[in-house]
N, C-alpha and C positions, 0 to 999 in steps of 0.2 A: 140344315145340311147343305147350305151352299155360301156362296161370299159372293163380292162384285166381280172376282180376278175370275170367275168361273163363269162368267154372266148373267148372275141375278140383274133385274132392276130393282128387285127391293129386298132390303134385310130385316126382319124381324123379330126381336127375341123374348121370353119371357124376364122377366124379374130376374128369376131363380139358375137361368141358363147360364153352363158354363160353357165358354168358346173357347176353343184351340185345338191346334194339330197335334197335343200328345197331354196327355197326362201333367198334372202340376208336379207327381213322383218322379215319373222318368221324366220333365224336362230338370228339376232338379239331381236329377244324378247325373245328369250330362253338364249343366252349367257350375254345381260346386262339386263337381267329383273329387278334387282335389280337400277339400276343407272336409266330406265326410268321408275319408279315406282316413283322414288324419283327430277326429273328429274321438272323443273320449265313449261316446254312446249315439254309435250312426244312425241308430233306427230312429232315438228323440231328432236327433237332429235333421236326418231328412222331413222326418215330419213337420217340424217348426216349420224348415224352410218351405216346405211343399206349402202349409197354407199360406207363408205370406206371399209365396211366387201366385195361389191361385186367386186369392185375393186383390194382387195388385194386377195379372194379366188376364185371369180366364171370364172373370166377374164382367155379366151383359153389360152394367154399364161403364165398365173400362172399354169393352169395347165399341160400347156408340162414343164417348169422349173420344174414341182414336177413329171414327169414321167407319169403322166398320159395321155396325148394326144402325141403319138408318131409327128406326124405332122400337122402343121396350113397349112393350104389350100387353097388359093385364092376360091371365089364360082364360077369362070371362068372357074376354073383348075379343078373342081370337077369330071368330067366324065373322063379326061384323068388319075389322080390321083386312081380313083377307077378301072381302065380296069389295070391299071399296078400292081393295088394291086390285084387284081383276078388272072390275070396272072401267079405271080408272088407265089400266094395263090393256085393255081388249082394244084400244086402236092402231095397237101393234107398234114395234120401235122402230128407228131406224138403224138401215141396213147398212156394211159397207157395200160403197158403190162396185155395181157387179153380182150383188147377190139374187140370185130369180128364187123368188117367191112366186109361187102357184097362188092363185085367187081360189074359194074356197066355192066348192060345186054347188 
């Protein structure tokens, strides 16, 4: 439930995770509205279309291919994968210059 644009340092997804901002339905009825408008049997066809929109964009590893999910993550491996990313994360990032951070009591 986050991305890099929001500022993660790391993205994680399982397998089975679908990513995006809307739905494979509604984003297919906003990109062929025209073709299932005109379409013999809209309901087959928005369906078709929805799986291969969710298949070719929402599918975890479409989106590490496009840089968006640094890594697919077994749901087995999830705590070991998230303690090494804390770990790993706990020296803290940097800042833009100007930003005051409190040291920690």
């Amino acid at each position: 439930m986050n991305s890099r644009d929001l500022g993660a340092d790391l993205v994680l997804a399982w397998p089975e995770a679908e990513l995006g901002i809307m739905s494979a339905r509604a984003a297919v009825g906003i990109v062929h509205r025209r073709e299932l408008r005109i379409a013999g049997d809209p309901d087959g066809e928005r369906t078709r279309l929805a799986d291969a929109y969710a298949e070719q964009h929402l599918r975890a590893d479409a989106a590490a291919a496009g840089g968006f999910v640094d890594e697919i993550v077994q749901p087995v491996e999830t705590r070991l994968r998230l303690a090494l990313a804390l770990r790993t994360l706990a020296g803290g990032r940097e800042r833009p210059a100007g930003t005051v951070v409190e040291a920690p009591a």
